[in-house]
C-alpha positions as CSV (number, residue, x, y, z in Angstrom):
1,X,168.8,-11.2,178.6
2,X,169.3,-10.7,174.9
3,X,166.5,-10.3,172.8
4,X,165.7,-12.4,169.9
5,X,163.3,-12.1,167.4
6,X,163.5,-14.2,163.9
7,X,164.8,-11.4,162.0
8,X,166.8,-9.5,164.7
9,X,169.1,-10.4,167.3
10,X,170.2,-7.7,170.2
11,X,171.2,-7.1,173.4
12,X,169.7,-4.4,175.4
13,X,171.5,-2.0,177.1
14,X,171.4,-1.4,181.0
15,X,170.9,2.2,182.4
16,X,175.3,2.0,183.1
17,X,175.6,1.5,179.3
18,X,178.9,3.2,177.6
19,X,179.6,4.1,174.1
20,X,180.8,1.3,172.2
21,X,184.2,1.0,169.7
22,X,181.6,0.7,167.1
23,X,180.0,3.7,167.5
24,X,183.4,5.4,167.5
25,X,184.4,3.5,164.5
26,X,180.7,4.9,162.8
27,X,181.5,8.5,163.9
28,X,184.6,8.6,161.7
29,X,182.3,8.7,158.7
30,X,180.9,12.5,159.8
31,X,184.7,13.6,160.6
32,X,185.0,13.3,156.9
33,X,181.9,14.6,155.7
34,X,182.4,17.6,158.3
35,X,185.3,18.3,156.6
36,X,183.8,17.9,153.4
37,X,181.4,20.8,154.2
38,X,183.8,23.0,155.6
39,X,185.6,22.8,152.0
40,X,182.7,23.1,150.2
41,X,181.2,26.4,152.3
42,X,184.9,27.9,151.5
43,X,185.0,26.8,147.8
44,X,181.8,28.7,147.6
45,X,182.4,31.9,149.8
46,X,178.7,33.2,149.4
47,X,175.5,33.4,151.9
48,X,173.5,30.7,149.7
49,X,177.1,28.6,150.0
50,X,177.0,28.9,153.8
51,X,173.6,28.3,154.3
52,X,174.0,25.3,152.0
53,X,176.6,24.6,154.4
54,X,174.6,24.6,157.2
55,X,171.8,22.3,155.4
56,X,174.5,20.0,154.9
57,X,175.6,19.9,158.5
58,X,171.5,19.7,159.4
59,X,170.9,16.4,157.6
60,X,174.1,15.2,158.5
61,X,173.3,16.3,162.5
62,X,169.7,13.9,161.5
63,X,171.1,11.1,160.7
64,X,173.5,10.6,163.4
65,X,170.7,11.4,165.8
66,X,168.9,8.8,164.7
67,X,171.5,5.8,165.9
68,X,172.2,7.8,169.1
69,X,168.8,6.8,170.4
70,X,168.8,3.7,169.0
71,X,171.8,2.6,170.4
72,X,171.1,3.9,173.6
73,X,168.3,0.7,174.1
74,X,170.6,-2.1,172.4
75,X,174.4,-2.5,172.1
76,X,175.9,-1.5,168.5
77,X,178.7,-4.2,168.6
78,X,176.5,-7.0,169.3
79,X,174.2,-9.7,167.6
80,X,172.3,-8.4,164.2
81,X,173.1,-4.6,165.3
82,X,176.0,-4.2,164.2
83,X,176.0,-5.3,160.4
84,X,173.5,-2.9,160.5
85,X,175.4,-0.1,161.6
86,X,178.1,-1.0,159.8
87,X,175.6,-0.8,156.6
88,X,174.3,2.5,157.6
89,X,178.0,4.3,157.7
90,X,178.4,2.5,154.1
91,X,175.4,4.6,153.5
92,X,176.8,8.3,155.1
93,X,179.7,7.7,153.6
94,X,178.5,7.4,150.0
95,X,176.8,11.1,151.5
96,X,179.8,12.4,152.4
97,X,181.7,11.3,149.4
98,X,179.1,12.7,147.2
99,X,178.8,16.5,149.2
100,X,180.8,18.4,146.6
101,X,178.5,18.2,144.3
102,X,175.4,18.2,146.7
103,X,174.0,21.2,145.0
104,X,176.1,21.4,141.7
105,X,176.4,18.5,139.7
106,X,179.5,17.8,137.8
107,X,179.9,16.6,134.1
108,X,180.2,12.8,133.9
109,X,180.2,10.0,136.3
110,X,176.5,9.6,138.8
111,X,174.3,12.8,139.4
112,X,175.3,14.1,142.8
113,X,172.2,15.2,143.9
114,X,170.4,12.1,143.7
115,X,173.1,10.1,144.9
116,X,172.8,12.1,148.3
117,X,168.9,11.8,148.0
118,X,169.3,8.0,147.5
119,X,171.7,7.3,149.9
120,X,170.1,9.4,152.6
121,X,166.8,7.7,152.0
122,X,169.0,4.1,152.5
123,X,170.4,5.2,155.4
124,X,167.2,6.4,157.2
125,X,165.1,3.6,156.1
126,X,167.9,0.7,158.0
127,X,167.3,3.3,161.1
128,X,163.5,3.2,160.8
129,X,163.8,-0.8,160.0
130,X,166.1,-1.8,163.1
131,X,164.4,0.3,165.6
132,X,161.2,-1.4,164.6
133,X,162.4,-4.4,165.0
134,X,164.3,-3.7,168.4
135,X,160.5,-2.3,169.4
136,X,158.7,-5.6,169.2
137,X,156.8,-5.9,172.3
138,X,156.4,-1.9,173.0
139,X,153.2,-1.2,171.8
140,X,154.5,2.7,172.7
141,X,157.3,2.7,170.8
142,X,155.8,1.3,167.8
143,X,153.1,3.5,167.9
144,X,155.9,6.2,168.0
145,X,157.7,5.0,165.3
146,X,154.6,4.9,162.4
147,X,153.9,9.1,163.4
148,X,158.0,9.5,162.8
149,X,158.0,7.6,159.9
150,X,155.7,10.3,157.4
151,X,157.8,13.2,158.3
152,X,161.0,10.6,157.4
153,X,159.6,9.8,154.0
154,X,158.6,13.4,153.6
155,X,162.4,14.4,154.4
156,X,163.7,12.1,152.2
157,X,161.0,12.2,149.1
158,X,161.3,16.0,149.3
159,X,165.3,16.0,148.9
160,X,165.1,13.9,146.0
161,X,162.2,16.6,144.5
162,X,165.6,19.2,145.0
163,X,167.9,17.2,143.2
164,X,165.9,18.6,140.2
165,X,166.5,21.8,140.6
166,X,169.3,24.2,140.5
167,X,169.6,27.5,142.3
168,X,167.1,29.0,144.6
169,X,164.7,26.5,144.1
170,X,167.0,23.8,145.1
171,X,167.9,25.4,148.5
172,X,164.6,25.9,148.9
173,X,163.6,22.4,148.7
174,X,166.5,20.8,151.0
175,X,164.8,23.7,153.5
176,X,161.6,22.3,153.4
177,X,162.7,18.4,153.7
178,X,164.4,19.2,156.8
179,X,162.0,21.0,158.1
180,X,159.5,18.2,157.3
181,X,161.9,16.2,159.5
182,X,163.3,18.3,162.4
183,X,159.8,19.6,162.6
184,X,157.9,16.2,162.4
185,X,160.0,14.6,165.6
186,X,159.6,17.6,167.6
187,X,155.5,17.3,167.4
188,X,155.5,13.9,167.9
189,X,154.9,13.5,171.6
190,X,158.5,12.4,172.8
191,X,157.3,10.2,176.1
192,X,156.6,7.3,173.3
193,X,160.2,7.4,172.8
194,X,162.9,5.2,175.3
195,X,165.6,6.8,176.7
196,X,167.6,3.8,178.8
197,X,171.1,5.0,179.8
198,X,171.5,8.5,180.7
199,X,175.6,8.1,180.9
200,X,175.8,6.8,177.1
201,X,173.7,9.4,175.5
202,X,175.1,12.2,177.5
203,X,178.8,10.7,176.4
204,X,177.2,10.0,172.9
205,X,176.9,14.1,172.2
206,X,180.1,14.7,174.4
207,X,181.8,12.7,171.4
208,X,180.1,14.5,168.4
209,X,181.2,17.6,170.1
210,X,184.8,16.8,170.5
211,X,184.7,15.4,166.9
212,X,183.3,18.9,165.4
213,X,186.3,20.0,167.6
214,X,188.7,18.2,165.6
215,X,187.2,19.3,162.2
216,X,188.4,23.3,163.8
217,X,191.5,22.1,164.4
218,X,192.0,20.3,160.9
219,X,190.6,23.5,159.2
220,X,193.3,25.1,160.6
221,X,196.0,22.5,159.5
222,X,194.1,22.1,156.4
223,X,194.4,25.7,155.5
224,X,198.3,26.0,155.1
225,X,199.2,22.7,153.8
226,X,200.9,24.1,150.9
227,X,202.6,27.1,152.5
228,X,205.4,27.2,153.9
229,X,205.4,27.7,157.5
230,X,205.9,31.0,159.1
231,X,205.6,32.9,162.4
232,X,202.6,34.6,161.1
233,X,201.2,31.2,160.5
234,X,202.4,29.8,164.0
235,X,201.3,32.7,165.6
236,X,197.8,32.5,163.8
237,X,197.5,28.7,164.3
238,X,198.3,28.9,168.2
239,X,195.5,31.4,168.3
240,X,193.1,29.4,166.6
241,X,194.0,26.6,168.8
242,X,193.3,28.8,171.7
243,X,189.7,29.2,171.0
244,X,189.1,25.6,169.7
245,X,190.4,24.6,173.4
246,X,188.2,27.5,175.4
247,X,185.5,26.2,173.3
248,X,186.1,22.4,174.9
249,X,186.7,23.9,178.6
250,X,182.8,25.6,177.7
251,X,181.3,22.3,177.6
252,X,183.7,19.6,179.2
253,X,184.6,21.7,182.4
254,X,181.1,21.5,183.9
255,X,178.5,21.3,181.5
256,X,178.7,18.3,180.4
257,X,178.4,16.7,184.2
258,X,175.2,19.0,184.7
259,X,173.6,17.3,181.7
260,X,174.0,14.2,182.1
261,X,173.2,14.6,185.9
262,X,169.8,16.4,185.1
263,X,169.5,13.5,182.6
264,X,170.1,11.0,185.1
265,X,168.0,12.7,187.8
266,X,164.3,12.8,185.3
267,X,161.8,10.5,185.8
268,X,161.8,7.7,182.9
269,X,158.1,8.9,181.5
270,X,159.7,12.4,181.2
271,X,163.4,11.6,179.9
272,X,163.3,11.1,176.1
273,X,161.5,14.8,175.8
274,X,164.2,15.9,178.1
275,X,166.7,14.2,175.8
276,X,164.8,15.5,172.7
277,X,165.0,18.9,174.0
278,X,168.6,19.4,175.3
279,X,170.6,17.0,173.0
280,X,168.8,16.5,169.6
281,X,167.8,19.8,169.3
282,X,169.9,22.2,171.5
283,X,173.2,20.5,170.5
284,X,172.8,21.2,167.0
285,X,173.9,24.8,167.1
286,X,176.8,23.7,168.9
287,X,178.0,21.4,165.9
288,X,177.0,23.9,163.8
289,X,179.1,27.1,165.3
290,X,181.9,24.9,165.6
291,X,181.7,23.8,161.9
292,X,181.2,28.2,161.1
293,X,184.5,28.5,163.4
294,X,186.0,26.0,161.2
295,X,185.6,28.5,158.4
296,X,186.5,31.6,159.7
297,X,189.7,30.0,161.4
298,X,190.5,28.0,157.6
299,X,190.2,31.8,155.8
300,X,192.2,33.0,158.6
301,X,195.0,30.6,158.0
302,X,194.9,31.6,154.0
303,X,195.1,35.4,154.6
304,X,198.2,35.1,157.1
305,X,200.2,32.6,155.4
306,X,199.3,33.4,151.3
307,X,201.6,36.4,151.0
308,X,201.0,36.0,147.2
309,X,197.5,36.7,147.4
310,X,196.9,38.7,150.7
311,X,199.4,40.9,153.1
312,X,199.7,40.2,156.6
313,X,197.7,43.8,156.9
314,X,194.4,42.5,155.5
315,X,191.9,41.9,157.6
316,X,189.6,39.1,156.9
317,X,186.2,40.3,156.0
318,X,182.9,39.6,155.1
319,X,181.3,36.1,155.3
320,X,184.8,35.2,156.8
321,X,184.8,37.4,159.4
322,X,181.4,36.3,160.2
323,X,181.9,33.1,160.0
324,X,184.8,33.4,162.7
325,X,182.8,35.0,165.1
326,X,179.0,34.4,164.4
327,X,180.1,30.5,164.7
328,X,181.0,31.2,168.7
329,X,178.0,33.1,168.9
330,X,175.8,30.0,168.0
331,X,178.0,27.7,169.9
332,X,177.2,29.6,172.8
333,X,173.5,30.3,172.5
334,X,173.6,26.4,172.0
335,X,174.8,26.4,175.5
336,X,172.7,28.6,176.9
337,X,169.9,27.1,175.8
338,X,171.3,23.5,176.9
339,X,171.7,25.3,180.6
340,X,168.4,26.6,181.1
341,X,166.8,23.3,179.4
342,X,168.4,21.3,181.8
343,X,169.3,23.0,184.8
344,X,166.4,26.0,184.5
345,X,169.5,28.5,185.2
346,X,170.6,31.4,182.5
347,X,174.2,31.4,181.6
348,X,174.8,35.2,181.7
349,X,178.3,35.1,181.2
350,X,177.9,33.0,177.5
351,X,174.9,35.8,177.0
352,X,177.4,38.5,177.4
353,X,180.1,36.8,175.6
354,X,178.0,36.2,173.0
355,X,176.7,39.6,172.5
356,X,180.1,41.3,172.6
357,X,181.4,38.8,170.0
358,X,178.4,40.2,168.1
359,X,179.8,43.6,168.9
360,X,183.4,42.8,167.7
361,X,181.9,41.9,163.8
362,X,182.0,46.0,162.9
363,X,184.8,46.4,165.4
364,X,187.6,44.4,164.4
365,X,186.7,44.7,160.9
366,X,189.5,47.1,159.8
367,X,192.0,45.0,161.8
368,X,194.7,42.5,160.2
369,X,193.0,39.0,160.0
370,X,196.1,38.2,163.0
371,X,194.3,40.7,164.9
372,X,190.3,39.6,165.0
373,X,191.5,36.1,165.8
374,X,193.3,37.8,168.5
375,X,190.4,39.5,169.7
376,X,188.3,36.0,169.8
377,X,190.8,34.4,171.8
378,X,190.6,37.0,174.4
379,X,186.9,36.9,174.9
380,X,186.6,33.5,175.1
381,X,190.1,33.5,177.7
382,X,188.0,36.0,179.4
383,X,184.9,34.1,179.9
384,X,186.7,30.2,180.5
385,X,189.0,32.7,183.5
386,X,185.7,34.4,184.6
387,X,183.6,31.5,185.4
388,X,187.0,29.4,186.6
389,X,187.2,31.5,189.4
390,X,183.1,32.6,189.7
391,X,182.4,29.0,190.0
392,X,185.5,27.6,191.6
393,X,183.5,26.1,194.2
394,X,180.2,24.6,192.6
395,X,182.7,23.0,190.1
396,X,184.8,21.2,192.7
397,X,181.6,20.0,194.5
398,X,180.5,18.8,190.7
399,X,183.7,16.8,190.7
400,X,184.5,15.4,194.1
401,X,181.3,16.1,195.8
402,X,180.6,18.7,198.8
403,X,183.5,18.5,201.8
404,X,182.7,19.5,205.7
């Protein structure tokens, strides 16, 4: 039964609920802006340019967290939803458009910084708006929604403090409005949130993570566009490629199921903190190691193809070289943390993995820039061939269920 209120018109969703076209069609918004930040983090090669980088990615990680849940109670593509929606990703895009100059404004034209402030603020208020609307009748999820909404305004008001400052000051700033928002939802007490359809929010995240996927991919198409194509660059690229698709088998072979089958399995009153806990919060490092990869695979690309500029000798060092490995590192500490969240089992094998990709930094560091990638690929085609064969058979029970 839809429902219908005089300002709103929606139709809630049932606990089978799938991801709509029209959140697909939204998600193409962060594809760009996720490649915007992965230019912008290599335009400025520093540690203030990659932890702006990672800001970036934080409030961009916000934002589309916030429609996740809200379209996990009502249908994006139907009634009054979706002109919202379709409001909100004019909103991130006008973000994503405006990330180059996110921290350094350029001469002429709107300032950036307050453009992303603005725009930020638009797009969280429509959220805020919509969901209270969809909450009419839910005492609960109203009640909810007025202790979320201080650390939203202090999020926002505090970003558009930092698009008065430059330097230090201004990093400093974006760090406190996020915290004022990541830390705001987490001590709000998550059973006044709804959690409906274990399938679409578990398939929601499974998306975002195939989409920050794409961006390693691009990065590595991105990063010889203008050279002409070699077997150093083959070579390198085919490598790259290599650990993009390890990185997927990490997540879709098994985990994935798990999830959504702990999910699934958790008593209503319980889910959303459930949710909260394994998704919104344990999924960001994910994205944000994939989006680091990104980096370190885009430098890789330049230093193996750009025989003006670098020999096929040097190896890629520095924040590239971290960027290359220490992005797999928090991809997989996402995961463990996701594993133990939801299934109260440690993933070892991604502790090891992770540790000895820590280990490889100082290693390889002497090596050609052909060679660390090399040496990535082989850990992480040692740990996807490990736990193929270690859990053979729990994985085939996952997928066609226990046989006699």
């Amino acid at each position: 039964m839809s429902i219908r209120r005089a300002s709103i018109k929606a139709q809630p969703t049932t606990e089978d609920h799938a991801v709509t076209t029209l959140e697909l069609f939204f998600d193409l918004v962060f594809v760009f802006a996720l490649t915007q930040i992965t230019a912008l983090m290599a335009h400025d090669l520093s540690w203030q340019g990659v932890l702006r980088g990672l800001l970036l990615i934080g409030l961009l990680w916000w934002s589309w967290i916030g429609f996740s849940w809200l379209c996990n109670l009502v249908k994006a593509d139907e009634g009054s939803v979706r002109g919202v929606m379709v409001a909100a990703m004019a909103a991130m895009f006008v973000i994503a458009l405006a990330i180059p100059e996110a921290f350094h404004d350029l001469p002429g034209g709107l300032p950036g910084p307050v453009v992303i402030a603005i725009a930020y603020f638009v797009f969280r208020a429509m959220h805020l708006w919509l969901f209270w609307l969809i909450a009419d009748g839910d005492a609960g999820l109203r009640r909810t929604l007025l202790r979320f909404a201080p650390s939203m305004l202090a999020g926002t008001a505090l970003l558009l403090i930092a698009s008065q400052f430059h330097g230090n000051n201004q990093t400093l700033f974006w760090a406190l409005a996020l915290a004022a928002d990541y830390g705001g939802t987490y001590l709000i007490d998550a059973r006044g949130w709804r959690l409906r359809s274990a399938a679409h929010f578990a398939e929601r995240h499974g998306l975002i993570v195939i989409i920050a996927l794409g961006e390693s991919i691009v990065a590595i198409g991105v990063g010889v566009t203008d050279l002409p194509i070699s077997w150093p660059i083959l070579l390198a690229a085919l490598l790259g490629l290599i650990v993009s698709a390890a990185l997927w088998w990490i997540y879709f072979d098994a985990t994935a199921q798990y999830g959504e089958q702990a999910l699934a399995s958790e008593p209503l009153e319980t889910r959303p903190k459930l949710g909260r806990d394994a998704y919104t919060f344990l999924h960001f490092p994910m994205v944000a190691g994939i989006v680091l990869l990104a980096l370190g695979l885009k430098k890789v690309l330049e230093y193996v193809g750009d025989s003006e500029h670098h020999h096929l000798d040097d190896p890629l060092k520095g924040i590239g070289l971290y960027a290359l490995f220490a992005g797999v590192v928090l991809y997989l500490l996402g995961h463990v943390g996701f594993k133990w969240r939801t299934t109260h089992r440690l993933g070892v094998s991604r502790l090891v993995t992770a540790a000895l990709c820590l280990i490889a930094i100082p290693a390889v560091g002497h090596l050609p820039a052909l060679a660390e990638v090399a040496v990535l690929a082989a850990l992480l085609s040692l740990l996807v061939a490990f736990e193929a064969v270690r859990y053979a058979r729990e994985r085939e029970e996952l997928r066609h269920g226990a046989h006699e």
